[in-house]
C-alpha positions in Angstrom: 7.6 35.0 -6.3 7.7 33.7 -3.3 6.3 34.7 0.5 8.4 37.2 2.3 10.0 35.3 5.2 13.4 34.5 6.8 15.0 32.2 4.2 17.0 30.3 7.0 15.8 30.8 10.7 17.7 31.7 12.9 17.3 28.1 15.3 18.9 26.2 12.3 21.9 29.0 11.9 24.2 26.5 13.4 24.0 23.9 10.0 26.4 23.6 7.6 25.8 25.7 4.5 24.1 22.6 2.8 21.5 22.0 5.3 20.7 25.7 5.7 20.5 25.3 1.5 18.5 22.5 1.8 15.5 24.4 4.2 15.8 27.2 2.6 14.4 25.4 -0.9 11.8 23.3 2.1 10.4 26.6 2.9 10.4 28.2 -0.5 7.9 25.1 -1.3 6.1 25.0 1.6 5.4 28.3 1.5 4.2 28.5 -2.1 2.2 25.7 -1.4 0.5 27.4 1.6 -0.1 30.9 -0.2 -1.9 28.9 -3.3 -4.1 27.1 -0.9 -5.2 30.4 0.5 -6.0 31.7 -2.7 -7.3 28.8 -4.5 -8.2 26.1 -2.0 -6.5 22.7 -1.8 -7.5 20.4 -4.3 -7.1 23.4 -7.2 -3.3 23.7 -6.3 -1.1 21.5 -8.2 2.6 20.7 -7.7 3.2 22.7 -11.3 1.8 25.8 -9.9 3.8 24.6 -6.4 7.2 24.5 -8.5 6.5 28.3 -10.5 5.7 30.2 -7.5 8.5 28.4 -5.3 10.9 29.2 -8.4 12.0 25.8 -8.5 11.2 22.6 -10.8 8.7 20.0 -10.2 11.5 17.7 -9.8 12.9 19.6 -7.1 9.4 19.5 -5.2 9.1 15.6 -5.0 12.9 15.6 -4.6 11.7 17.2 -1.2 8.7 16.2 -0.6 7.1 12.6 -2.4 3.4 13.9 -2.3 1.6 16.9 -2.3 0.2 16.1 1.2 3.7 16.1 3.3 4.5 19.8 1.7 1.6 20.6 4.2 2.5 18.2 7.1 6.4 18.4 6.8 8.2 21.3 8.3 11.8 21.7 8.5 12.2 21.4 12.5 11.1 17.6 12.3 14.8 16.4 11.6 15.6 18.4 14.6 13.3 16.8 17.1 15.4 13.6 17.5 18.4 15.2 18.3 17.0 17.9 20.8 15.3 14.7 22.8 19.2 12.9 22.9 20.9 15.8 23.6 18.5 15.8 27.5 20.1 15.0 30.6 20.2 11.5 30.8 18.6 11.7 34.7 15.6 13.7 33.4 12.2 11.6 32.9 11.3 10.6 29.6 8.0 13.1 30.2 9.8 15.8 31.1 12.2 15.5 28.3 9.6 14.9 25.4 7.9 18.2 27.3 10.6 20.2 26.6 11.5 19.2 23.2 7.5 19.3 22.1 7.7 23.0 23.8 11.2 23.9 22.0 10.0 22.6 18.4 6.9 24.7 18.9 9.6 27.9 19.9 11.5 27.1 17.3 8.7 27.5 14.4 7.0 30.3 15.4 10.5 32.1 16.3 10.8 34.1 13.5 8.0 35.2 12.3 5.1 34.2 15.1 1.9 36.0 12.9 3.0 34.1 10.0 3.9 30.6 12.1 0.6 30.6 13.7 -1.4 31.5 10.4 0.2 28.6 8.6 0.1 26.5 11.7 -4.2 26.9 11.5 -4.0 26.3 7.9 -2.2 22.9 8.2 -4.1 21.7 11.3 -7.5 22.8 9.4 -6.4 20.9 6.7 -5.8 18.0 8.7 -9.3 18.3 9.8 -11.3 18.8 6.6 -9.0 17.3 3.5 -9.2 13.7 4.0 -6.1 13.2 1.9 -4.1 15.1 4.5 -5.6 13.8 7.5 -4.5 9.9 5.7 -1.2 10.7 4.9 -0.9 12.4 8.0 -1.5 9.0 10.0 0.6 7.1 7.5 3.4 9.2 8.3 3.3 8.8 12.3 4.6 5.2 11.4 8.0 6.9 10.1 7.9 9.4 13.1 7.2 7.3 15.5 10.4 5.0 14.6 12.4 7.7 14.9 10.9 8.2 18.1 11.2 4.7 19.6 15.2 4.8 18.3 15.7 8.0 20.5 13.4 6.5 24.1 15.3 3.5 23.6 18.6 5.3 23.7 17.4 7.1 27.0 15.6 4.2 28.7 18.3 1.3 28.2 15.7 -0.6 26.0 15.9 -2.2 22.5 13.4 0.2 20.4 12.3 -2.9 18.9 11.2 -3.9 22.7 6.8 -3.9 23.0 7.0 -1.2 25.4 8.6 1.0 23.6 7.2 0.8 20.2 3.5 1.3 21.9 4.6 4.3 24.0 6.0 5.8 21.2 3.1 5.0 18.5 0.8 5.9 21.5 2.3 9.3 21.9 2.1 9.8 18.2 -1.4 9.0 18.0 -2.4 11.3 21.0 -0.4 14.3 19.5 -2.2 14.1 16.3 -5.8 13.8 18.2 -4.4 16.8 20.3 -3.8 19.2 17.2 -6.8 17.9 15.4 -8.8 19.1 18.8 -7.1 22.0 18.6 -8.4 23.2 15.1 -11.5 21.7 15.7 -11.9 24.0 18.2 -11.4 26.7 16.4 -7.7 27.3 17.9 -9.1 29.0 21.1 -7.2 27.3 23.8 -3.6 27.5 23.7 -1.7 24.7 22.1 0.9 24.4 24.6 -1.8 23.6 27.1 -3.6 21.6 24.5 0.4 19.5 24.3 0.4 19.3 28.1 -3.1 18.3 28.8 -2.0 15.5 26.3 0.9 14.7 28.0 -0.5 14.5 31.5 -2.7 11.0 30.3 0.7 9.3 29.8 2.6 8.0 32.6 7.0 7.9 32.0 8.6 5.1 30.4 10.8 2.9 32.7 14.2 2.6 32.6 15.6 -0.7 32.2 
C-alpha cells in the first residue's frame, strides 16, 4: 500500500494522460520511499522494499529514478521549472523571474496536501544534512540542473549558455540554493523558507542582457 495522497496534483492537470501516468508512478515511489525512511531509517530501506510498498517492480524504480538517493532529491515539479522560467515576460529581470518561478515551484508542491508537503520537505532537507550519500548526489546533480538552467537564462538574456557568464550565474545559483535549504534544516526549519529563498536571492545581482 501506498500513502494516501492526490495521485496527480492538480498543478500538473493540464499534461497529457502519459505524463500525468508517469508522476503518478514518481510519487507512488517517492512516497513509499519516504514512509520506509520514517519507519526504518535510511540506510535499512532498500529499493526491494521501495518497489513492494510502491506496488511496482524494482525495474520500474530505477526506470524512474537511477539511485536510491534521487527518489529523495527528485520531485515531479523539477521538469516544470524550465518552462515556468521561459514562459516570463521577456522585459522582466532575470531576478525577478527566477523569484517567481522558485516561489511557484514551492506553491506548486505543497498545493495539495501542505501538512504532508512540508513533512516530506524536512525529511529530504534533513536528509541532505545528515546522510552523506544524499548530500553527494545531491551536489552531483546540480551539474544536470544547472544546465538546464543556463539553456533557459540564455534564452532570456540573448547569451550562448555555453557563454562564462552564464554557466557561473547559473552554477552559482545552484550552489547557493542548496546552502540555503541545507541552512534551513539545519536550523531546525524555524524561519520561513520563502524568506530563507529570498535572503538567498538578494546576494546575487541580475544577469545582463546582451
Amino acid at each position: 500500500m501506498t500513502t494516501a495522497r492526490t495521485p496527480v496534483p492538480e498543478a500538473a492537470r493540464h499534461l497529457s494522460l502519459r505524463e500525468r501516468k508517469k508522476i503518478k508512478t514518481r510519487i507512488a515511489i517517492r512516497d513509499a520511499t519516504y514512509a520506509l525512511i520514517e519507519e526504518q531509517g535510511y540506510d535499512a530501506t532498500t529499493v526491494e522494499q521501495i518497489a513492494e510498498r510502491a506496488e511496482v517492480s524494482p525495474s520500474t524504480v530505477f526506470r524512474y529514478f537511477p539511485t536510491k538517493e534521487d527518489i529523495v532529491l527528485t520531485d515531479e515539479y523539477d521538469p516544470l521549472v524550465e518552462d515556468l522560467l521561459r514562459d516570463r515576460p521577456a522585459d522582466e529581470s532575470v531576478l525577478q523571474s527566477l523569484r517567481y518561478v522558485i516561489r511557484q515551484s514551492l506553491a506548486m508542491a505543497i498545493a495539495d496536501d501542505p501538512t504532508f508537503a512540508e513533512r516530506e520537505m524536512k525529511l529530504r532537507m534533513g536528509l541532505m544534512v545528515n546522510v552523506p550519500a544524499v548530500r553527494s548526489r545531491a551536489m552531483e546533480s546540480m551539474s544536470v540542473t544547472g544546465r538546464l538552467m543556463c539553456r533557459a537564462l540564455a534564452e532570456r538574456t540573448g547569451r550562448d549558455e555555453n557563454d562564462l557568464e552564464v554557466r557561473v550565474y547559473a552554477m552559482g545559483l545552484m550552489g547557493a540554493l542548496l546552502e540555503a535549504v541545507i541552512y534551513w534544516a539545519e536550523h531546525d526549519y524555524q524561519d520561513d523558507l520563502i524568506e530563507v529563498i529570498d535572503r538567498t536571492l538578494d546576494t546575487f545581482k541580475d544577469l545582463p542582457r546582451r
